[in-house]
PyMOL commands that place a pseudoatom at each C-alpha (Angstrom):
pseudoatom trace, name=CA, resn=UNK, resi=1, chain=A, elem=C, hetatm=0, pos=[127.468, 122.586, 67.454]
pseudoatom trace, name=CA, resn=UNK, resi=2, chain=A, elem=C, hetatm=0, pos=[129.637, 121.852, 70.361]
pseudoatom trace, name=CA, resn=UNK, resi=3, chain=A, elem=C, hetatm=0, pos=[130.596, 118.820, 71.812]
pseudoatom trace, name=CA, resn=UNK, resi=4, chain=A, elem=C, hetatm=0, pos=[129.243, 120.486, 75.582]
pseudoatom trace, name=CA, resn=UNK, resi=5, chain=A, elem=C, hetatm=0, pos=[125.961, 121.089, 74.068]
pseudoatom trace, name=CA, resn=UNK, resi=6, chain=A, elem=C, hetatm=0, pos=[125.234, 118.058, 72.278]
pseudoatom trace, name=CA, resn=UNK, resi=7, chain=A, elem=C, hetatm=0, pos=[126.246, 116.666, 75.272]
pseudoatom trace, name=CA, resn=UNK, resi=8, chain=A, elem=C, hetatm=0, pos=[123.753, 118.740, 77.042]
pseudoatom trace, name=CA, resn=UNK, resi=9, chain=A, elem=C, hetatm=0, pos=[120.459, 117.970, 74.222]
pseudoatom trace, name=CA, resn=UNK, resi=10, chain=A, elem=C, hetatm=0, pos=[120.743, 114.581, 74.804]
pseudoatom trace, name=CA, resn=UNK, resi=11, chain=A, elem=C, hetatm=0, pos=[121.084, 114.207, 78.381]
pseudoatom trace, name=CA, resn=UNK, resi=12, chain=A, elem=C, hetatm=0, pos=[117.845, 116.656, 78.380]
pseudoatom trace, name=CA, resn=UNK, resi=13, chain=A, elem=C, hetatm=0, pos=[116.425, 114.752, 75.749]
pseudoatom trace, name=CA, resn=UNK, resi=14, chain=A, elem=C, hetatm=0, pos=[117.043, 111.492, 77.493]
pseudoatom trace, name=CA, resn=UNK, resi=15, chain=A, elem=C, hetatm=0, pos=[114.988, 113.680, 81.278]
pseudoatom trace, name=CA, resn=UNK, resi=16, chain=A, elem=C, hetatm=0, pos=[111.834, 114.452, 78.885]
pseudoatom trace, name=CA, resn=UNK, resi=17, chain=A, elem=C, hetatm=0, pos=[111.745, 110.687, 77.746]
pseudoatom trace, name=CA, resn=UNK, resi=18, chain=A, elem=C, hetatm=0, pos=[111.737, 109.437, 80.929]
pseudoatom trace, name=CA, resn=UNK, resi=19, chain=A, elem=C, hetatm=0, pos=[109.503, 111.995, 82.431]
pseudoatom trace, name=CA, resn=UNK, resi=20, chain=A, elem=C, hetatm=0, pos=[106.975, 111.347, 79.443]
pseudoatom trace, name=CA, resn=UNK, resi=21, chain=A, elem=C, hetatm=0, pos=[107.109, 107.662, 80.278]
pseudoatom trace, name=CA, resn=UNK, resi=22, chain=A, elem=C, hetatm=0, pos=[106.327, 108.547, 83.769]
pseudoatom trace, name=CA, resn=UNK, resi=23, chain=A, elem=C, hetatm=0, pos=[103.597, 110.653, 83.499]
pseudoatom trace, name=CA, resn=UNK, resi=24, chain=A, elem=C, hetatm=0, pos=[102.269, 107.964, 80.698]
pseudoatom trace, name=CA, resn=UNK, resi=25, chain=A, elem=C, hetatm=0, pos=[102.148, 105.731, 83.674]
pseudoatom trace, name=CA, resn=UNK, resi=26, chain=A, elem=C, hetatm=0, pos=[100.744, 107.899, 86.146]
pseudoatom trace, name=CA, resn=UNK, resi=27, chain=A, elem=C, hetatm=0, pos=[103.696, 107.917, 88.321]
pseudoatom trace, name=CA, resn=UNK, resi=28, chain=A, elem=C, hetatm=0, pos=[104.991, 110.881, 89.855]
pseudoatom trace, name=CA, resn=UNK, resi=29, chain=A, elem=C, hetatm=0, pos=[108.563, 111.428, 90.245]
pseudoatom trace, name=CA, resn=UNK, resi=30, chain=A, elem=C, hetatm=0, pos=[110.038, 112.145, 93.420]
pseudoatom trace, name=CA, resn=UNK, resi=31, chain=A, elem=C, hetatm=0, pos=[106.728, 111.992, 95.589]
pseudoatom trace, name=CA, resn=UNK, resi=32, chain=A, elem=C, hetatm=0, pos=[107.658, 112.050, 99.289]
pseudoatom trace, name=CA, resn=UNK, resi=33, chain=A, elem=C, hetatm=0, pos=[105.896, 109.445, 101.442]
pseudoatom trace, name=CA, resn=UNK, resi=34, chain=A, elem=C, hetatm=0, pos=[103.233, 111.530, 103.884]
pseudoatom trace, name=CA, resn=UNK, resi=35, chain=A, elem=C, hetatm=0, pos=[103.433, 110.769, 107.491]
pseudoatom trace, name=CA, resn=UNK, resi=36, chain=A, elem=C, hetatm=0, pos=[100.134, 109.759, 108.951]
pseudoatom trace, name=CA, resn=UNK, resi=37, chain=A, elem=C, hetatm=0, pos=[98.457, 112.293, 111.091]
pseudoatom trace, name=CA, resn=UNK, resi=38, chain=A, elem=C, hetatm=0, pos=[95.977, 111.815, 113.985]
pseudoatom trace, name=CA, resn=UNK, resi=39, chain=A, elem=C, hetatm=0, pos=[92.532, 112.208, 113.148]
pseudoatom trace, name=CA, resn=UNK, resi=40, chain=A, elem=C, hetatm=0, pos=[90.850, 115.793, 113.863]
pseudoatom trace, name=CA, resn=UNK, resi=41, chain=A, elem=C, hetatm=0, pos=[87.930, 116.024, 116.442]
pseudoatom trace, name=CA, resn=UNK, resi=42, chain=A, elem=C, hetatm=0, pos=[86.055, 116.312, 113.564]
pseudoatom trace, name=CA, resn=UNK, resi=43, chain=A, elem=C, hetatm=0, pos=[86.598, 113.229, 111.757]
pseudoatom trace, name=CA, resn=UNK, resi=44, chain=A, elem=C, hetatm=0, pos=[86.585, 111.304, 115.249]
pseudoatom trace, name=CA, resn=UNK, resi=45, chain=A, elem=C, hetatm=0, pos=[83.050, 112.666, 115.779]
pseudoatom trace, name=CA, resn=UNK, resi=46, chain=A, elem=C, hetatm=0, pos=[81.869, 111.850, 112.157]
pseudoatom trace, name=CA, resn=UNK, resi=47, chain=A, elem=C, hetatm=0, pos=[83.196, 108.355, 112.389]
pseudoatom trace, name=CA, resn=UNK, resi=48, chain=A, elem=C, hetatm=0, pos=[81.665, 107.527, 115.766]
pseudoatom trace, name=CA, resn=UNK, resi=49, chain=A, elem=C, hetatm=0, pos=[78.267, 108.792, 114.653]
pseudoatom trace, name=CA, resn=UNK, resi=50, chain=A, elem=C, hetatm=0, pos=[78.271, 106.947, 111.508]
pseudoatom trace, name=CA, resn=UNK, resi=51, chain=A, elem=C, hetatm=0, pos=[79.148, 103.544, 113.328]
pseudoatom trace, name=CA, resn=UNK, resi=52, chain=A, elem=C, hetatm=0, pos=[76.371, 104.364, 116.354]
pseudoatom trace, name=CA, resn=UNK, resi=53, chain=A, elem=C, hetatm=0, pos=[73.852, 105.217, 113.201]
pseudoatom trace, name=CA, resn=UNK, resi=54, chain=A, elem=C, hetatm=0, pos=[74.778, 101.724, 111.296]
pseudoatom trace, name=CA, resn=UNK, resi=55, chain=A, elem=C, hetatm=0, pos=[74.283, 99.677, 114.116]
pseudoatom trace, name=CA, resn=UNK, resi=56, chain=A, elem=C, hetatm=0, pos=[71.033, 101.272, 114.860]
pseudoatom trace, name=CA, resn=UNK, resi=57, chain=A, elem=C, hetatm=0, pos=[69.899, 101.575, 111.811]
pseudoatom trace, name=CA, resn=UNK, resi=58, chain=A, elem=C, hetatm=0, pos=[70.924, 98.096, 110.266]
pseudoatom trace, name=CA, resn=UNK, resi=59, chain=A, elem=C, hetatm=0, pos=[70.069, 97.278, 106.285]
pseudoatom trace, name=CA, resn=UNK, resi=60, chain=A, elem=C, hetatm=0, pos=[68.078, 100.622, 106.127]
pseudoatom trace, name=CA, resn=UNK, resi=61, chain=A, elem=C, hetatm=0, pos=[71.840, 102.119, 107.018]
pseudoatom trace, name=CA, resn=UNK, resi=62, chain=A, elem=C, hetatm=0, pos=[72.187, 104.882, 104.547]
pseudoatom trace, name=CA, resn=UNK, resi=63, chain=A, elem=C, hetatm=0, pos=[75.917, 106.621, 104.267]
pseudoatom trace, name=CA, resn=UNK, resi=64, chain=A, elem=C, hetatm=0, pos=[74.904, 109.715, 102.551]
pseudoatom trace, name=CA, resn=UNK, resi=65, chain=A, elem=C, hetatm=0, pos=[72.119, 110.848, 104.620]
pseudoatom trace, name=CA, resn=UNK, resi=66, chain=A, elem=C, hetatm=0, pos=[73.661, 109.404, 107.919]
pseudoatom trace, name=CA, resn=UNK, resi=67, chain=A, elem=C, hetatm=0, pos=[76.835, 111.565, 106.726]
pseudoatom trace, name=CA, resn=UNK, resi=68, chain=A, elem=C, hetatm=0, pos=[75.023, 114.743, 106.110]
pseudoatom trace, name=CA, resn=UNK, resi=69, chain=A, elem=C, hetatm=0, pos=[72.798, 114.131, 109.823]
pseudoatom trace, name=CA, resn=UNK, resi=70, chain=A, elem=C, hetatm=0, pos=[76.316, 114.072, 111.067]
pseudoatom trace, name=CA, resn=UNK, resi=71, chain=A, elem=C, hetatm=0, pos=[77.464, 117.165, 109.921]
pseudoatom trace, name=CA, resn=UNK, resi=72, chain=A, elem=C, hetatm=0, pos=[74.456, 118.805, 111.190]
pseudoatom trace, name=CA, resn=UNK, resi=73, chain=A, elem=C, hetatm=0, pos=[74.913, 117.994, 114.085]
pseudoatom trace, name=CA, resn=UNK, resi=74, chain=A, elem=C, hetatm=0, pos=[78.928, 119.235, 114.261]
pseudoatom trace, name=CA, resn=UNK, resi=75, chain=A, elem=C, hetatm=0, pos=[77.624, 122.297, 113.382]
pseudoatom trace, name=CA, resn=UNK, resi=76, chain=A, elem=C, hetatm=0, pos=[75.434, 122.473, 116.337]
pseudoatom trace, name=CA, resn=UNK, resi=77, chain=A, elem=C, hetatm=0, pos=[78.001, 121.216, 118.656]
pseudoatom trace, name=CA, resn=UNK, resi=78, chain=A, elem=C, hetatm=0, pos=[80.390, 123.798, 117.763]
pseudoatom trace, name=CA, resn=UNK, resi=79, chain=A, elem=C, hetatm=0, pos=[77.441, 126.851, 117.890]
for i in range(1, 79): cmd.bond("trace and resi %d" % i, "trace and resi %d" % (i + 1))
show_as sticks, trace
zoom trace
């Protein structure tokens, strides 16, 4: 074998190694930060009717059925 491609092997070698060790970790390489974008009308609406609900509603506040209420009522805001 070549000098060039032994060369080569172990500089590859030495990428899966590291990669391995990465993805051991959980850690992805080269992740871009994402830039924060401004909530939709959507989520505004959801997150206004949750908070009116749990103030009304107090300790018998309760997310999943206040969530689904919620979406109901998108839907009949956008019929």
């Amino acid at each position: 074998m070549e000098t060039s491609d032994k060369n080569r092997i172990d500089s590859l070698e030495k990428e899966v190694n590291e990669l391995k060790l990465l993805i051991s970790k959980g850690v992805k390489k080269d992740k871009k930060p994402r830039e924060k974008r401004e909530p939709t009308e959507y989520n505004k609406f959801i997150k206004n009717y949750c908070d009116t609900q749990k103030q009304k509603l107090g300790d018998k506040y309760n997310h999943k059925s206040v969530f689904k209420e919620a979406a109901e009522e998108w839907s009949k805001t956008k019929k």
